[in-house]
N, C-alpha and C positions, 0 to 999 in steps of 0.2 A: 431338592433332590435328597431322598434317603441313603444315605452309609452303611452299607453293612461292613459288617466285619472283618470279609478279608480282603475289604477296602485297605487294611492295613497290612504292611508287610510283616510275617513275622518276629521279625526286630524291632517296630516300631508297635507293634501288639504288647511282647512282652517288656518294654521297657513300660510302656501304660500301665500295665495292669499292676506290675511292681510298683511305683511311685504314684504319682493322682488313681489311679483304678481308673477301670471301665466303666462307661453307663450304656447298658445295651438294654433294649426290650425284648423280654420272654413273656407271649402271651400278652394280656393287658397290663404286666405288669413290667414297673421300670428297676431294675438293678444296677446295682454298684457296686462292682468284683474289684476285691484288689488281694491280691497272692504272689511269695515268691516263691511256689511248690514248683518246679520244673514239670514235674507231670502234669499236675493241672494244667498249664499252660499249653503243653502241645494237644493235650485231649480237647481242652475246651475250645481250640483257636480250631479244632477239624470239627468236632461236633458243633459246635454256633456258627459254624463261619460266612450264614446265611441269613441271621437274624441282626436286626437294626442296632445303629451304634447313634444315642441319642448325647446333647450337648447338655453341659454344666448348668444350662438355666432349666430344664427339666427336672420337675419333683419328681424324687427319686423316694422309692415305695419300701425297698429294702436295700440298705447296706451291709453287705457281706464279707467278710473278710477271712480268708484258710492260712495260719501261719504255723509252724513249729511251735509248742509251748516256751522252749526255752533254746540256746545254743546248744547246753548239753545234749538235747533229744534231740539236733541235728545229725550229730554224731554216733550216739547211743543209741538204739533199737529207735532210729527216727519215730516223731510221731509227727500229725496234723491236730490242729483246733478248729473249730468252725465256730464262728463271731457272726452273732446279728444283731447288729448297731450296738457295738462292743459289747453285747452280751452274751457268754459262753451256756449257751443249753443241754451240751451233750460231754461226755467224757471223750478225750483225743481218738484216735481213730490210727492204725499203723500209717506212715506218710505213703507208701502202697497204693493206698486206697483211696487217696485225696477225692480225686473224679467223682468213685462213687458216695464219696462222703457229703461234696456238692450238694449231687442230686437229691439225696435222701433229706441232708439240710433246707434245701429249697422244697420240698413235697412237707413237711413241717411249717417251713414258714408262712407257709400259702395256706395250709390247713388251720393255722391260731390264728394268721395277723387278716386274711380277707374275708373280713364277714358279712362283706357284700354279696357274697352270695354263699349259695347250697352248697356245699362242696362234698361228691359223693366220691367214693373210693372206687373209682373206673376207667376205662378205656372206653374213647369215644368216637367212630367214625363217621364221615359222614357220604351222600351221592344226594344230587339232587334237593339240595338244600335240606333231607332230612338227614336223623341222627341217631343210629343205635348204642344205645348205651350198653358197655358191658361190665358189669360190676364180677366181682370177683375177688376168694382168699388165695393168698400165693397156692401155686400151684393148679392153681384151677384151670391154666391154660388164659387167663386174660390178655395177659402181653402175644404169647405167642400167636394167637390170632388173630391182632390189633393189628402187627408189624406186618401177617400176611397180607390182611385185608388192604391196608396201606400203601404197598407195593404190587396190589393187583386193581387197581381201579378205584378206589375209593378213598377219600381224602384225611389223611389225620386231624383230627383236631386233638386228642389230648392221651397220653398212655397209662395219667397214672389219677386224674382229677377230672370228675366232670363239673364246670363251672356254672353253678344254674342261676339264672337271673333272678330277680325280685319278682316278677310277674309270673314268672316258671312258664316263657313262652320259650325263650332259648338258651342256646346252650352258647359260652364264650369260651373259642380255642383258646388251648392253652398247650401252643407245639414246640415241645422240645423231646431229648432223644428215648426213646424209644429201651425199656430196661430189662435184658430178656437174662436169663437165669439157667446154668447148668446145662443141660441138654437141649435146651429150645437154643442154644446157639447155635449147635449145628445144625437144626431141625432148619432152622429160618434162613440159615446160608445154603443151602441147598435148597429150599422152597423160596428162594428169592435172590437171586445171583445178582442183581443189580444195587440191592443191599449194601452201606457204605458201614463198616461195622470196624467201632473202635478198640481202646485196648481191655483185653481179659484181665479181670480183678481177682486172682485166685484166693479161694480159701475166707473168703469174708465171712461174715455171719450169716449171710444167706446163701454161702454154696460161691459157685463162681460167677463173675458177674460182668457182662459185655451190651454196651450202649449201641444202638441202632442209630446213623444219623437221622432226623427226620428228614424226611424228602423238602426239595426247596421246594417245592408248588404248593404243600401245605402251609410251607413258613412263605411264602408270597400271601397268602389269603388270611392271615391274621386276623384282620380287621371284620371277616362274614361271619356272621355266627348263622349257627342249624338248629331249626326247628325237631323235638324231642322225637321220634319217631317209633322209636320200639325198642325196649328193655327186656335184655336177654344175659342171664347168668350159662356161663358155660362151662362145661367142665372136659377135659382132655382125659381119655382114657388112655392108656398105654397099649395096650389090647386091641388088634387090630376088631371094630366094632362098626355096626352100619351108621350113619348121621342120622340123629333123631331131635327135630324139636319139637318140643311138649309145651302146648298151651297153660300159663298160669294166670291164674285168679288176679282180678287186682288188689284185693284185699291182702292176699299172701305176698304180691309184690310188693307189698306198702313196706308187710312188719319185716320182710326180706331187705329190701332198701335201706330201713332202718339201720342194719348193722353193719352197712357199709358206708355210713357219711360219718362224716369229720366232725361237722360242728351241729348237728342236728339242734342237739337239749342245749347247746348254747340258743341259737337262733326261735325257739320254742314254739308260737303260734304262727311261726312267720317260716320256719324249716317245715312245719308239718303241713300247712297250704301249699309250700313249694312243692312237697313231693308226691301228697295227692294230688296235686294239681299235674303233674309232668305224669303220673302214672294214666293217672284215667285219659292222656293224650295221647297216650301210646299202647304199642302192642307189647306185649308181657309175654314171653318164654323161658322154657332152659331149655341147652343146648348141649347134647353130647354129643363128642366126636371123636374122632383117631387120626382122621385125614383131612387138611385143610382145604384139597382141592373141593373135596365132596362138602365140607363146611362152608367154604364158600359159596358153592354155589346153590349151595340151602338158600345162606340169608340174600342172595341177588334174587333168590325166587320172590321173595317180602316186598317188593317193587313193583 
């Protein structure tokens, strides 16, 4: 029988996570949380509360640890540290921000440490065993139209990484929450009332910042990976404007690709087979839009 996580009562969550930590799986990957950030704790315990809680004899892939630098800085304009497998990569973070500090640690850590696979900078859903890729720079609208698509019929696999195998035949979910930015919070709570949406991180370096849980039937399905289907860069206008996608080149999606993966020129003749290889298997567009309803049902036309 699997465990999830809020197999545990909140009391018994966060006295684990404090003392031995948690080993839960995100994605194909197994983690090791241990924190005594109170905020962390209630965010994390509502946004995972759906993903597997694995035992002590499981190789664990990354150990994680979020604590205060010192007592003073508990006190004093609090801050947070973020530890991977006691090593500190980034400067403290306000303690505010724990949550998002997390996330943003764990989309790092997955980009250096798994270089098993392609790892490209996207959101990735899927229907039907296929899978549109949508790559994207802040702002593009990538999230906000992952989170729709998500909660209108089609399956999340990933908001912030697309996982691509060795063979560059599939794609491996990688489902956690959902990272939507400034004004796509209301946008998405209104275009999605069923939306389980946790706490607003004001004033970060990216503007304000509020997690989307993922839906549980994407984190039930973990284990199916989706064939590559179609790669489509989109961009959100603010300007009320018609839905247009515009057929692209594969060659331009190549050198376009290119500067959205993580580990490309590490992985070298072995990242550039993966990505011509997923390109010329799929369909290639950009996508602009204003309206989600009409966006969506652009890419259901793709079917």
């Amino acid at each position: 029988m699997i465990l999830i996580l809020s197999t545990y009562s909140k009391k018994e969550f966060c006295q684990r996570i404090k003392t031995t930590g948690l080993n839960i799986k995100i994605g194909p990957f197994y983690i090791k949380l241990t924190s005594n950030i109170p905020s962390l704790l209630d965010n994390f315990y509502f946004l995972y509360s759906d993903c597997a809680i694995v035992g002590d004899d499981q190789y664990i892939d990354f150990h994680i640890c979020l604590k205060p630098p010192s007592i003073f800085r508990r006190w004093y304009r609090p801050q947070v540290n973020f530890f991977l497998n006691e090593f500190r990569p980034f400067k403290p973070l306000p303690i505010d921000q724990t949550m998002a500090f997390f996330e943003w640690g764990l989309n790092w850590t997955i980009a250096q440490q798994a270089l098993q696979y392609l790892i490209i900078h996207a959101a990735v859903v899927e229907k039907e065993g296929k899978a549109i890729i949508l790559p994207g720079m802040p702002g593009a609208g990538k999230s906000t139209l992952c989170a729709a698509m998500a909660h209108h019929g089609w399956r999340l696999l990933s908001d912030e990484q697309a996982l691509i195998t060795k063979n560059a035949a599939e794609i491996v979910p990688l489902v956690r929450p959902i990272n939507l930015k400034n004004q796509s919070i209301e946008v998405i709570k209104n275009f999605c009332p069923d939306a389980q949406f946790g706490q607003i991180f004001k004033q970060t370096s990216r503007g304000d910042i509020c997690h989307v849980k993922a839906p549980s039937d994407a984190i039930a399905k973990i284990t199916e990976t989706a064939q590559p289907f179609a790669i489509i860069f989109p961009s959100f206008n603010n300007e009320p404007s018609p839905t247009k996608l515009t057929p692209m080149a594969k060659g331009e999606t190549v050198i376009e690709l290119i500067n959205h993966c993580f580990n490309y020129s590490i992985l070298g003749l072995d990242g550039f087979n993966r990505l011509t290889t997923v390109v010329e298997n799929s369909q290639c567009f950009s996508l602009s839009y204003s309206d989600l309803t009409s966006a969506i049902s652009t890419l259901d036309e793709l079917y």
